[in-house]
N, CA, C, O and CB atoms as a CASP TS submission, in Angstrom:
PFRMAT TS
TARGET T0000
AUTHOR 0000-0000-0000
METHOD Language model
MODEL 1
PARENT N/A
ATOM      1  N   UNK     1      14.160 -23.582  -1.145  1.00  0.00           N
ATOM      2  CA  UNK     1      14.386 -24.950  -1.556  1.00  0.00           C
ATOM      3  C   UNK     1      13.204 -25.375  -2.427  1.00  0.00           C
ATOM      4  O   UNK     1      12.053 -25.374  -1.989  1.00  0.00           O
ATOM      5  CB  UNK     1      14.561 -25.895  -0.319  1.00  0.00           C
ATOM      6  N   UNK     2      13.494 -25.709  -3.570  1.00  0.00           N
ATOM      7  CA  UNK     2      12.396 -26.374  -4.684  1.00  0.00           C
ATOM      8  C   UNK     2      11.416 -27.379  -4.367  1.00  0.00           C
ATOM      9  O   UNK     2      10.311 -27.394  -4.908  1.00  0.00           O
ATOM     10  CB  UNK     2      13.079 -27.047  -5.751  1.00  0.00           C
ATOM     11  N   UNK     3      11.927 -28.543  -3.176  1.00  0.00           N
ATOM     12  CA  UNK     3      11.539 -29.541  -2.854  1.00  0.00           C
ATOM     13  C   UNK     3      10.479 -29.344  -1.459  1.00  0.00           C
ATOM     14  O   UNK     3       9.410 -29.937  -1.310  1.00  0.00           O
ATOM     15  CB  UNK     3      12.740 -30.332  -2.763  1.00  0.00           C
ATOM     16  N   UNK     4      10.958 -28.563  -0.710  1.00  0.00           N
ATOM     17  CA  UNK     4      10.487 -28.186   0.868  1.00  0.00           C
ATOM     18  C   UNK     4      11.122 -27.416   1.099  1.00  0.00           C
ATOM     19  O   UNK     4      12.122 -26.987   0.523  1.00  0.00           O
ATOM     20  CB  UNK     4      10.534 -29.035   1.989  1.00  0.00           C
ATOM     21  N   UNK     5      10.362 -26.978   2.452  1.00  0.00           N
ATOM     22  CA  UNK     5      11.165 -25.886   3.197  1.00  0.00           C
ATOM     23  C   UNK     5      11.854 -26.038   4.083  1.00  0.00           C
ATOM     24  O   UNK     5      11.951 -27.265   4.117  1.00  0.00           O
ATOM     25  CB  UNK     5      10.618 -25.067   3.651  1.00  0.00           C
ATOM     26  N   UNK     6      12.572 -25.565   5.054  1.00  0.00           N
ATOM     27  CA  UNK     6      14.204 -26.120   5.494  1.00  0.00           C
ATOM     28  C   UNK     6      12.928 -26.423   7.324  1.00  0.00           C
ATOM     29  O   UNK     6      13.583 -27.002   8.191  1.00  0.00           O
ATOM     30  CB  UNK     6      16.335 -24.202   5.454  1.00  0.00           C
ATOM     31  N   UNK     7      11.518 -26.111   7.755  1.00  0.00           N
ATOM     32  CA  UNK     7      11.135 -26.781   8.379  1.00  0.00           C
ATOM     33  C   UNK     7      10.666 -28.316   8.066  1.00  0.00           C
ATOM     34  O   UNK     7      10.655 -29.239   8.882  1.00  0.00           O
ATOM     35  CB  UNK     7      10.491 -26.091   8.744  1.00  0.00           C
ATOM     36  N   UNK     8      10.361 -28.359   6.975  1.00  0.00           N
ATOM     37  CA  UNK     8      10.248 -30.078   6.777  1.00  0.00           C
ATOM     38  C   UNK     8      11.628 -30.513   6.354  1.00  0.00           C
ATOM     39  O   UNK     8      11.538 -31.737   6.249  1.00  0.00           O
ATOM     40  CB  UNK     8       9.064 -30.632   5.481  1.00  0.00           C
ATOM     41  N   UNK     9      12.663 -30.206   6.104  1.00  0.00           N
ATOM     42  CA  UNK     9      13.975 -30.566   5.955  1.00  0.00           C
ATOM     43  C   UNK     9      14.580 -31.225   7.336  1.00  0.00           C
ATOM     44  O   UNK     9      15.066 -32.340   7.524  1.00  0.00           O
ATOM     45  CB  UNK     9      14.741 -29.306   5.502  1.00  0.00           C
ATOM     46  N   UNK    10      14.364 -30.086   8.259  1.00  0.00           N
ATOM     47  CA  UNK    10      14.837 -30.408   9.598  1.00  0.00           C
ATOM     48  C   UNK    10      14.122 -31.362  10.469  1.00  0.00           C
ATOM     49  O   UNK    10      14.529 -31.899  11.499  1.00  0.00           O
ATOM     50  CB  UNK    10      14.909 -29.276  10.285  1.00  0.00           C
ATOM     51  N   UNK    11      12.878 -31.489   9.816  1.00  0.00           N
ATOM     52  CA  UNK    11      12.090 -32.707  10.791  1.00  0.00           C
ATOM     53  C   UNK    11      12.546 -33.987  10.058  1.00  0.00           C
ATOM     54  O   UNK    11      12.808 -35.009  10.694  1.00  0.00           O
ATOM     55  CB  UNK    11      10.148 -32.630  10.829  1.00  0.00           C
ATOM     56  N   UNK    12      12.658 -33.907   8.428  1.00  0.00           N
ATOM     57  CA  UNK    12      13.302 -35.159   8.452  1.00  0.00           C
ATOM     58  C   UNK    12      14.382 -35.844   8.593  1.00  0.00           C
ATOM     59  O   UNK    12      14.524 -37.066   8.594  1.00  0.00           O
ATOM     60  CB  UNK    12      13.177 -35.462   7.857  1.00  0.00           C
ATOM     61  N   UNK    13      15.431 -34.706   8.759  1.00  0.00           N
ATOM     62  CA  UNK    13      16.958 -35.016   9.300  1.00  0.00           C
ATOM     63  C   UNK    13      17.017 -34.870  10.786  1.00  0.00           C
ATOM     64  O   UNK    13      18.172 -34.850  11.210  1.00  0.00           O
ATOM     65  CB  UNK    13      18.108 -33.967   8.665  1.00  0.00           C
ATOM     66  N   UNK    14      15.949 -34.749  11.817  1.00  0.00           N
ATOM     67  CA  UNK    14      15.740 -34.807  13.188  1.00  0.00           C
ATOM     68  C   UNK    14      15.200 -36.029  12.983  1.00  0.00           C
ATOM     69  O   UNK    14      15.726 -36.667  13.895  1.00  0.00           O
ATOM     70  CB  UNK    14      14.932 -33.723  13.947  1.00  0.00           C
ATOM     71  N   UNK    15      14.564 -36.717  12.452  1.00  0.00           N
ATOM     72  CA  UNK    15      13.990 -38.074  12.146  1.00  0.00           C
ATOM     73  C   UNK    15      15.468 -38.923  11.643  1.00  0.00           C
ATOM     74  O   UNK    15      15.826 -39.828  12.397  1.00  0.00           O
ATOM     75  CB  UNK    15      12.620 -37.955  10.791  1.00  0.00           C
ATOM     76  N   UNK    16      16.190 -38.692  10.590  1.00  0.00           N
ATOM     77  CA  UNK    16      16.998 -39.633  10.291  1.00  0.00           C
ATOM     78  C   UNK    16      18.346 -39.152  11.581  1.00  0.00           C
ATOM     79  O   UNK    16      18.896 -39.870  12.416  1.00  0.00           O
ATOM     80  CB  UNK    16      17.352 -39.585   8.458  1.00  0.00           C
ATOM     81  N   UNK    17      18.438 -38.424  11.434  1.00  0.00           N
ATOM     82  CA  UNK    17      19.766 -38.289  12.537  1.00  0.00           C
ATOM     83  C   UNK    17      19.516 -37.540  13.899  1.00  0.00           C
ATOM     84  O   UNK    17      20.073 -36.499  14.248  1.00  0.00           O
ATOM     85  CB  UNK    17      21.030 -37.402  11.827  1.00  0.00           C
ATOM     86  N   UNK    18      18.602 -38.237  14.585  1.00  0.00           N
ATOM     87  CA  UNK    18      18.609 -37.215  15.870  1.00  0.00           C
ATOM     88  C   UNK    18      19.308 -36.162  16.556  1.00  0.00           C
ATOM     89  O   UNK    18      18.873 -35.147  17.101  1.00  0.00           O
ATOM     90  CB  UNK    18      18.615 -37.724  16.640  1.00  0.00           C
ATOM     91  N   UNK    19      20.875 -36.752  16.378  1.00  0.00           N
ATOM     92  CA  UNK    19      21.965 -36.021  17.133  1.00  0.00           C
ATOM     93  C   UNK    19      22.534 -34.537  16.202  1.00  0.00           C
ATOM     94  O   UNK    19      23.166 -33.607  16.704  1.00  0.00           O
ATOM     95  CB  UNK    19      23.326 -37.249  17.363  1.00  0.00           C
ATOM     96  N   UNK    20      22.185 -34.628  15.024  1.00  0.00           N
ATOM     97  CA  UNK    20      22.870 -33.289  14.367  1.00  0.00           C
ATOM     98  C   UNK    20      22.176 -32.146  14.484  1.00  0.00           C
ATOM     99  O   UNK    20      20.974 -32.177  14.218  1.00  0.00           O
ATOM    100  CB  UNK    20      23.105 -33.365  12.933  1.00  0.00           C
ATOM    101  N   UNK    21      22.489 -31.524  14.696  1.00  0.00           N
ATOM    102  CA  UNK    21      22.730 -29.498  15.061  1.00  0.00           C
ATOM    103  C   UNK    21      22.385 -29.197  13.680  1.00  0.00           C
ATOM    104  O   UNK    21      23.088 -29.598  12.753  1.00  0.00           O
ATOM    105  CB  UNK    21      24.748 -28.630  15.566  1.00  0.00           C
ATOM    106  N   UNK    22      21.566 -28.660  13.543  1.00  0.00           N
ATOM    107  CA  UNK    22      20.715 -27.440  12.656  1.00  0.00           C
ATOM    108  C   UNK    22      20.334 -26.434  13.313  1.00  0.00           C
ATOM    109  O   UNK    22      19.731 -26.141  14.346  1.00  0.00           O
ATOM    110  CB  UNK    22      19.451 -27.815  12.024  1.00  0.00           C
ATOM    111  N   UNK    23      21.120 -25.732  11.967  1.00  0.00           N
ATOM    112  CA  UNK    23      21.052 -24.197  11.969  1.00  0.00           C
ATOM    113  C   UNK    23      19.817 -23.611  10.955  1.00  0.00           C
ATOM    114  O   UNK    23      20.287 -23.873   9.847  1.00  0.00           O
ATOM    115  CB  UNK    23      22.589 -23.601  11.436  1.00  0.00           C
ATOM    116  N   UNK    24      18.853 -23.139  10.781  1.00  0.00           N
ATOM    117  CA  UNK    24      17.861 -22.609  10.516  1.00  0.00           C
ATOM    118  C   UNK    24      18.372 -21.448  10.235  1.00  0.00           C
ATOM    119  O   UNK    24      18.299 -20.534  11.057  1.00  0.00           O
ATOM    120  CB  UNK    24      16.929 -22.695  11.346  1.00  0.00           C
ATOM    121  N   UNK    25      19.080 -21.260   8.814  1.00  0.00           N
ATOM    122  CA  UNK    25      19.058 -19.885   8.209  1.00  0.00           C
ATOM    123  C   UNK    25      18.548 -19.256   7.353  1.00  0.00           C
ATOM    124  O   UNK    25      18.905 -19.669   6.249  1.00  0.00           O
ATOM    125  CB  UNK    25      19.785 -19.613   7.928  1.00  0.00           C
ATOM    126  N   UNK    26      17.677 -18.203   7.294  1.00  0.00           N
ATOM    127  CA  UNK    26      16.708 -18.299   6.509  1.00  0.00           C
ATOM    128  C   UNK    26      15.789 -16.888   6.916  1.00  0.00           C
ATOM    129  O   UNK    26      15.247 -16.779   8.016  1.00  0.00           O
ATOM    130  CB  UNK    26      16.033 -19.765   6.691  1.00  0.00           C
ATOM    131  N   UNK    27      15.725 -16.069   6.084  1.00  0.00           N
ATOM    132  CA  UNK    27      14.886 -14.447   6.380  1.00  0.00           C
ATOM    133  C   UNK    27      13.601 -14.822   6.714  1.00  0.00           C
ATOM    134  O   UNK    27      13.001 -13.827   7.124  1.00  0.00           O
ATOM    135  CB  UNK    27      14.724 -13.265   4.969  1.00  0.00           C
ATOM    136  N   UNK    28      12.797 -15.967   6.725  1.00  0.00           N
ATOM    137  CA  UNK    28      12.034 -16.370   7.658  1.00  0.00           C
ATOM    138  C   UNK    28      12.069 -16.589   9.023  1.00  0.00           C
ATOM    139  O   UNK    28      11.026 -16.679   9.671  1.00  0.00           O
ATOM    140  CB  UNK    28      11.783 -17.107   7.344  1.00  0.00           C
ATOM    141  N   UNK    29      13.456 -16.708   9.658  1.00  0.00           N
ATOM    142  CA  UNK    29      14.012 -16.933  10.806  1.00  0.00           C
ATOM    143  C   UNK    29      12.932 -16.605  11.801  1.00  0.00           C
ATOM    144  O   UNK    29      12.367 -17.333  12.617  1.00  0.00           O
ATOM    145  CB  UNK    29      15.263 -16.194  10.956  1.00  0.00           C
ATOM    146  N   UNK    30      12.807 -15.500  11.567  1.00  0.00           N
ATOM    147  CA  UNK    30      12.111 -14.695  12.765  1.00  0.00           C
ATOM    148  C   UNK    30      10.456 -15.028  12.925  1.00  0.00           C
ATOM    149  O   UNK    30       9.884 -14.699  13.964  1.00  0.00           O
ATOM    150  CB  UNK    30      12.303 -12.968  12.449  1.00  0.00           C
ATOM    151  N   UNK    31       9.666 -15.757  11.738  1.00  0.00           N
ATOM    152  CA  UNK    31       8.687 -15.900  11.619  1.00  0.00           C
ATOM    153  C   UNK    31       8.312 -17.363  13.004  1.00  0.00           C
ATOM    154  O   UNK    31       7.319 -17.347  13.730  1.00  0.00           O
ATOM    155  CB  UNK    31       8.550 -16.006   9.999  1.00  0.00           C
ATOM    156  N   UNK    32       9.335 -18.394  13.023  1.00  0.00           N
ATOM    157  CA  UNK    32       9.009 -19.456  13.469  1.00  0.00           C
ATOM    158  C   UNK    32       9.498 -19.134  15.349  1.00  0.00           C
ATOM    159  O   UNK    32      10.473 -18.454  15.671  1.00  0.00           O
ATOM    160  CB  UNK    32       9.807 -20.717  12.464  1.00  0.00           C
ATOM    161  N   UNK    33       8.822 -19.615  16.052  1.00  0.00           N
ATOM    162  CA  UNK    33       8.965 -19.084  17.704  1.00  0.00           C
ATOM    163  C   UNK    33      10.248 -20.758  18.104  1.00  0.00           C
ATOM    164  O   UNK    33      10.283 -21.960  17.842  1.00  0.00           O
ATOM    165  CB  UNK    33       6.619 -19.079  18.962  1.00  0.00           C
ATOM    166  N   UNK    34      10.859 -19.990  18.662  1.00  0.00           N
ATOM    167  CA  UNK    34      11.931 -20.864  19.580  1.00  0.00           C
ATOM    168  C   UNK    34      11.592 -22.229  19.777  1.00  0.00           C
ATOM    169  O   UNK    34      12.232 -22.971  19.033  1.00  0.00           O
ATOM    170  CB  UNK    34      12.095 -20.317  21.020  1.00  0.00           C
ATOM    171  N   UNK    35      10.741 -22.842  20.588  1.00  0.00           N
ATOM    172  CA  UNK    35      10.187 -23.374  20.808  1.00  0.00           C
ATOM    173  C   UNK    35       9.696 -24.634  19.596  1.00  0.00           C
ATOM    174  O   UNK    35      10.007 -25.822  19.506  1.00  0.00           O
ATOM    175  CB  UNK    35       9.601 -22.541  21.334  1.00  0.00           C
ATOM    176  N   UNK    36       8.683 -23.636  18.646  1.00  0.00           N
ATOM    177  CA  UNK    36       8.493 -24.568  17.356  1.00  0.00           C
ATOM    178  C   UNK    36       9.466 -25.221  16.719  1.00  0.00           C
ATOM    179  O   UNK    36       9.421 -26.346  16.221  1.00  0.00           O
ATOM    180  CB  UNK    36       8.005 -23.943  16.367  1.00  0.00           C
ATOM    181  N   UNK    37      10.742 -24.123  16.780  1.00  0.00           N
ATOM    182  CA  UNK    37      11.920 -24.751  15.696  1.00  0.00           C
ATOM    183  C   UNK    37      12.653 -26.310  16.522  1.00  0.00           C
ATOM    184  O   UNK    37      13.119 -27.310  15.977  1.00  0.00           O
ATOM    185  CB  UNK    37      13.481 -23.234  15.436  1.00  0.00           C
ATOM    186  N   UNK    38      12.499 -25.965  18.092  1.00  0.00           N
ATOM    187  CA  UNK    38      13.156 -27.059  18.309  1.00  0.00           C
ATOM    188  C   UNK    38      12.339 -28.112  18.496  1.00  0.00           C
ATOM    189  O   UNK    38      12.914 -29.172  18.251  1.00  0.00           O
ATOM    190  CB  UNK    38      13.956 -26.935  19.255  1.00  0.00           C
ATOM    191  N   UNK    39      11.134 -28.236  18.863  1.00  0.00           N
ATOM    192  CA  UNK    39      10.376 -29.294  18.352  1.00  0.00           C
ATOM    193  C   UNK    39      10.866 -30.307  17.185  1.00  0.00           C
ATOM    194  O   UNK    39      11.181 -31.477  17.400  1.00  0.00           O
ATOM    195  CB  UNK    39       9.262 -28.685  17.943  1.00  0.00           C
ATOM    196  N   UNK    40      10.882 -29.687  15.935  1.00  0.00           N
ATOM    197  CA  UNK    40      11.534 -30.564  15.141  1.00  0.00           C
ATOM    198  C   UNK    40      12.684 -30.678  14.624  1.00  0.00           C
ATOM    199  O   UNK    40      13.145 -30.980  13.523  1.00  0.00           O
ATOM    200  CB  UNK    40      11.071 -30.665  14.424  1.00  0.00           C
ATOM    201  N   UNK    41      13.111 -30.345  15.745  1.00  0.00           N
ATOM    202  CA  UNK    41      14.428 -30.829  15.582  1.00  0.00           C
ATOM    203  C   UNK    41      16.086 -29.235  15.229  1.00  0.00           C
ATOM    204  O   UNK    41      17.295 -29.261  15.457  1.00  0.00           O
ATOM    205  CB  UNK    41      14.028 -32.080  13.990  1.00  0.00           C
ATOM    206  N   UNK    42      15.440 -28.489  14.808  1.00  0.00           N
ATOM    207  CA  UNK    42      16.414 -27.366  14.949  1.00  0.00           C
ATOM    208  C   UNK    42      16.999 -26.382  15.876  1.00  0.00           C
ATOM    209  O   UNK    42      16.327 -25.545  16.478  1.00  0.00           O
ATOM    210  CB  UNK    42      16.124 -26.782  14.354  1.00  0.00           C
ATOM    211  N   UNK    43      18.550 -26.541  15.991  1.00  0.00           N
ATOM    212  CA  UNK    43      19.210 -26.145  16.952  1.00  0.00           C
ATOM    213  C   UNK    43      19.380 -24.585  17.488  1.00  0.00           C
ATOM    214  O   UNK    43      19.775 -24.082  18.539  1.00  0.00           O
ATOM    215  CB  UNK    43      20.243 -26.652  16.648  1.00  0.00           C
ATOM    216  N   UNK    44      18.968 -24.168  16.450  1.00  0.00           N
ATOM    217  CA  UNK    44      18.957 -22.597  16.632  1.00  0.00           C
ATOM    218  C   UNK    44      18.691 -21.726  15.026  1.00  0.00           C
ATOM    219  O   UNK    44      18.980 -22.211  13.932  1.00  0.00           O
ATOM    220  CB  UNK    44      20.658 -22.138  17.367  1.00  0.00           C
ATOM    221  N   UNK    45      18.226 -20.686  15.198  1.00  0.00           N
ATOM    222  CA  UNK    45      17.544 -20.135  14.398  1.00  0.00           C
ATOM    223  C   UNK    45      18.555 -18.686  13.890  1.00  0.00           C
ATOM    224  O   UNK    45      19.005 -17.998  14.805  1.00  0.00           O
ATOM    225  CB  UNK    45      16.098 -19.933  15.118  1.00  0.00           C
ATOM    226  N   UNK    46      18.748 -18.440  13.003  1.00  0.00           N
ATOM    227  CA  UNK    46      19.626 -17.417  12.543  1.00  0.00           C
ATOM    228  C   UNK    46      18.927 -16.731  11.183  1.00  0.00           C
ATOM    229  O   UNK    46      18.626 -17.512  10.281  1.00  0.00           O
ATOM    230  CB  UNK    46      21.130 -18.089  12.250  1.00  0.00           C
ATOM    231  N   UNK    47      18.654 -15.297  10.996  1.00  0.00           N
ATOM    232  CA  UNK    47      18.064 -14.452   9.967  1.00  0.00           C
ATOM    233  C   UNK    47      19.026 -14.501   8.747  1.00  0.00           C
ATOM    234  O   UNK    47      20.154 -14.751   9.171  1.00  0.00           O
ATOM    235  CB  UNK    47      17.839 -12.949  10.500  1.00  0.00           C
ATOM    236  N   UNK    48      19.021 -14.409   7.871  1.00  0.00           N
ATOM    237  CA  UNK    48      20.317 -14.596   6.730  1.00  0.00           C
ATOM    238  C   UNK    48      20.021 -12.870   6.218  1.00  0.00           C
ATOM    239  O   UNK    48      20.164 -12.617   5.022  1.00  0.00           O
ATOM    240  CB  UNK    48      20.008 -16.219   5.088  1.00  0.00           C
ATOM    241  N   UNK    49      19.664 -11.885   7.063  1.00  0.00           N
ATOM    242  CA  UNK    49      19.742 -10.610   7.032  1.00  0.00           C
ATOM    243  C   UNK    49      20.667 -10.027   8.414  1.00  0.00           C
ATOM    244  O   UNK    49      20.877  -8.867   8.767  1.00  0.00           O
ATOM    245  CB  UNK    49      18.249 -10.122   6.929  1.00  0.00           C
ATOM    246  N   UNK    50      21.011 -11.029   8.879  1.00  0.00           N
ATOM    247  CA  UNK    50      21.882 -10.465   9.916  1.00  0.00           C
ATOM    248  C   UNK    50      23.744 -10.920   9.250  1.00  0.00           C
ATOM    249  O   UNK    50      24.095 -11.452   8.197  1.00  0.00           O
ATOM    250  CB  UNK    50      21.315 -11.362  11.709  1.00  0.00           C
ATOM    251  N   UNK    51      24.438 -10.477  10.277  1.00  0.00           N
ATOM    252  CA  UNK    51      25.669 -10.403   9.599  1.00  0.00           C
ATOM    253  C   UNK    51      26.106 -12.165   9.663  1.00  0.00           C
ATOM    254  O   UNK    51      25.614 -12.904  10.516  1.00  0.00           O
ATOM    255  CB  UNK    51      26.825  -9.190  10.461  1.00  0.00           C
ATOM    256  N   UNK    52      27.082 -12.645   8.632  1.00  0.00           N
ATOM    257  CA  UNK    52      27.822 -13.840   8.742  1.00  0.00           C
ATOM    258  C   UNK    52      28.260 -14.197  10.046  1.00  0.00           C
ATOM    259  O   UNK    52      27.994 -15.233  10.655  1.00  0.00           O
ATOM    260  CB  UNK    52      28.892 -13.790   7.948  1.00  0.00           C
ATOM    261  N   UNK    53      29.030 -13.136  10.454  1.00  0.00           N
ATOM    262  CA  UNK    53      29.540 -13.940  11.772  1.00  0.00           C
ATOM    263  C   UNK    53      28.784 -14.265  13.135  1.00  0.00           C
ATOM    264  O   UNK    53      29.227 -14.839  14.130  1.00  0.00           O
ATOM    265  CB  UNK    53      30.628 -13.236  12.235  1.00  0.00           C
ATOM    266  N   UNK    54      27.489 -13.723  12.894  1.00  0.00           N
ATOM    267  CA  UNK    54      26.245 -14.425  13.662  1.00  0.00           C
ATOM    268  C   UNK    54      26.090 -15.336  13.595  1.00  0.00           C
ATOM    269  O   UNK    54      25.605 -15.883  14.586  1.00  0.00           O
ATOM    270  CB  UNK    54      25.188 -14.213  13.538  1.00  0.00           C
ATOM    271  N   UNK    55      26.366 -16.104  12.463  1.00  0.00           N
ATOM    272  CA  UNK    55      26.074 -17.325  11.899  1.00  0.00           C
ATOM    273  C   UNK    55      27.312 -18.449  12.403  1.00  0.00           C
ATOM    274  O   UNK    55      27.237 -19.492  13.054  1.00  0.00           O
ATOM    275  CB  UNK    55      25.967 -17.089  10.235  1.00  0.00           C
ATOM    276  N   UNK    56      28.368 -17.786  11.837  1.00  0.00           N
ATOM    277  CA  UNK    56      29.476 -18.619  12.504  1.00  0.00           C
ATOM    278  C   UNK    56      29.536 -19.091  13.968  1.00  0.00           C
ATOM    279  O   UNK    56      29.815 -20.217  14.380  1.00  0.00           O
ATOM    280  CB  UNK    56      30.601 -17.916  12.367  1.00  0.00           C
ATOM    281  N   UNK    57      29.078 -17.526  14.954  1.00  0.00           N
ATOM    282  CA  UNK    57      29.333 -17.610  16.142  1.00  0.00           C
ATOM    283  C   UNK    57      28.385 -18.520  16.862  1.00  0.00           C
ATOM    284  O   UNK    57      28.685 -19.062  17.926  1.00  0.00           O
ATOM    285  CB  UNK    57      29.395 -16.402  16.609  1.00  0.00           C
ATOM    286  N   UNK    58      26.906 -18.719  16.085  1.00  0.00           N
ATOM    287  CA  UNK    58      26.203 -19.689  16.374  1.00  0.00           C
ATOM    288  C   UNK    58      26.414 -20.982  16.627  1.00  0.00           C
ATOM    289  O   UNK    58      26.060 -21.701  17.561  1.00  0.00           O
ATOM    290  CB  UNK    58      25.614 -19.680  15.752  1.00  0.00           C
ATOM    291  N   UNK    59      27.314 -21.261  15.247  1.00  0.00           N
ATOM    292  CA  UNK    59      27.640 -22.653  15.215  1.00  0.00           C
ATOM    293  C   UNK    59      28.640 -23.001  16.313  1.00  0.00           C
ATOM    294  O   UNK    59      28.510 -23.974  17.056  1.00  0.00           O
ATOM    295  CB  UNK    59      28.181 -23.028  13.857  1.00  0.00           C
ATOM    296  N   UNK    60      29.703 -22.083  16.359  1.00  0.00           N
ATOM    297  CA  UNK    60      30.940 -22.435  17.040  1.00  0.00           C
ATOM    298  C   UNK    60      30.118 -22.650  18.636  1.00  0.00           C
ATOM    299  O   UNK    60      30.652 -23.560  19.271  1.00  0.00           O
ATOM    300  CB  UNK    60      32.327 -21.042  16.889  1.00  0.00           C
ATOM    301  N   UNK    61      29.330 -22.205  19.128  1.00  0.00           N
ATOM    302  CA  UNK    61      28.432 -22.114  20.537  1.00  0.00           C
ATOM    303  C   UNK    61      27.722 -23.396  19.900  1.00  0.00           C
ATOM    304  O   UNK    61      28.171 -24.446  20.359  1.00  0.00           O
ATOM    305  CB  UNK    61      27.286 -20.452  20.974  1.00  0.00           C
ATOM    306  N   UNK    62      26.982 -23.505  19.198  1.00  0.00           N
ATOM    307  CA  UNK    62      26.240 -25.416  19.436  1.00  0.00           C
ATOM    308  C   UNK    62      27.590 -26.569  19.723  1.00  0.00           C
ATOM    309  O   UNK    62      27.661 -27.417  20.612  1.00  0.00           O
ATOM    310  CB  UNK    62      25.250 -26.188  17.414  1.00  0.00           C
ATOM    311  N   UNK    63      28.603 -26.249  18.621  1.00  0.00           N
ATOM    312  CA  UNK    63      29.436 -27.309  18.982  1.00  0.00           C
ATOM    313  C   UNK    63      30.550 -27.050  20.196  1.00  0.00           C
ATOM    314  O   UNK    63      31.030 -28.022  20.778  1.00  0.00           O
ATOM    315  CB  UNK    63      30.112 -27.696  17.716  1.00  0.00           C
ATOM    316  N   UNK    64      30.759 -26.312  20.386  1.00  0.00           N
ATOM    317  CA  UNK    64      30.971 -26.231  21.627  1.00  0.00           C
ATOM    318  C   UNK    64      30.215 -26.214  23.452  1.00  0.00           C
ATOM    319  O   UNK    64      30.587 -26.073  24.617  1.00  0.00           O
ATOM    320  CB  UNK    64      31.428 -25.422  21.307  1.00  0.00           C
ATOM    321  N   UNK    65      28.821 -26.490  22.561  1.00  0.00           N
ATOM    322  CA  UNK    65      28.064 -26.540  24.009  1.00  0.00           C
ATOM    323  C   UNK    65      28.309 -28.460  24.873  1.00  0.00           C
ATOM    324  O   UNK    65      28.602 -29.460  24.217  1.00  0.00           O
ATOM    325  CB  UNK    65      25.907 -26.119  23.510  1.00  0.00           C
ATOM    326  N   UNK    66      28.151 -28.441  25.915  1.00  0.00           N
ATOM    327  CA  UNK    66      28.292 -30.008  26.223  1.00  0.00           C
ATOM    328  C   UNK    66      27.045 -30.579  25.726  1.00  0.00           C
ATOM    329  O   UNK    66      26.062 -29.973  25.301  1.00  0.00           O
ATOM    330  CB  UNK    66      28.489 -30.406  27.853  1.00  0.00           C
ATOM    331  N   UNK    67      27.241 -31.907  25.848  1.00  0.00           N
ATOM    332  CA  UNK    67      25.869 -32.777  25.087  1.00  0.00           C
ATOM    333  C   UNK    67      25.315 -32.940  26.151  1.00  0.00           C
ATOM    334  O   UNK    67      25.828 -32.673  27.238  1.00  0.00           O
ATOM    335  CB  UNK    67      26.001 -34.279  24.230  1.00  0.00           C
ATOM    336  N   UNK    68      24.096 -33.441  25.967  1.00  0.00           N
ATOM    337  CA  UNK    68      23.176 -34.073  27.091  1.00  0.00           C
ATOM    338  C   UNK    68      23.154 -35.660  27.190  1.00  0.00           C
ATOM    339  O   UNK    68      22.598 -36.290  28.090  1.00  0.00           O
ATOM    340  CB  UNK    68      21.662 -33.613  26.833  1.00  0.00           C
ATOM    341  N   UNK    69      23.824 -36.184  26.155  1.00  0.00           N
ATOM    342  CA  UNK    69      23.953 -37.412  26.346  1.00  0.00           C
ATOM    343  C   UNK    69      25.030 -38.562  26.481  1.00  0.00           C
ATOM    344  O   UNK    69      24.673 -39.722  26.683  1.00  0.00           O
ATOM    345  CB  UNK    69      23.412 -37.597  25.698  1.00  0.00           C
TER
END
């Protein structure tokens, strides 16, 4: 991304929209620890060197998980 990187992306759309699910895709994936990503705000972390339907199956599991609120 020209502007930032999809960790300051996600802190500011964890700032404007608390409730939305981010997916962190990105061959950096693996660089950032569990933990850090959800700090600000990202829902799960996915390598964009692994296959698509990792990616899909990710999503379909956040929105299908129950909410906490």
């Amino acid at each position: 991304m020209p502007v930032m990187n999809g960790i300051d992306a996600a802190r500011i759309l964890h700032r404007i929209l608390p409730s939305a699910l981010v997916i962190l895709f990105s061959c950096y994936g693996g660089v950032f620890q569990e933990d850090e990503a959800k700090s600000v705000g990202i829902s799960a972390l996915v390598s964009n060197d692994e296959a698509l339907a990792k990616l899909v199956g990710k999503a379909r599991s956040l929105f299908d998980a129950p909410t906490t609120e």
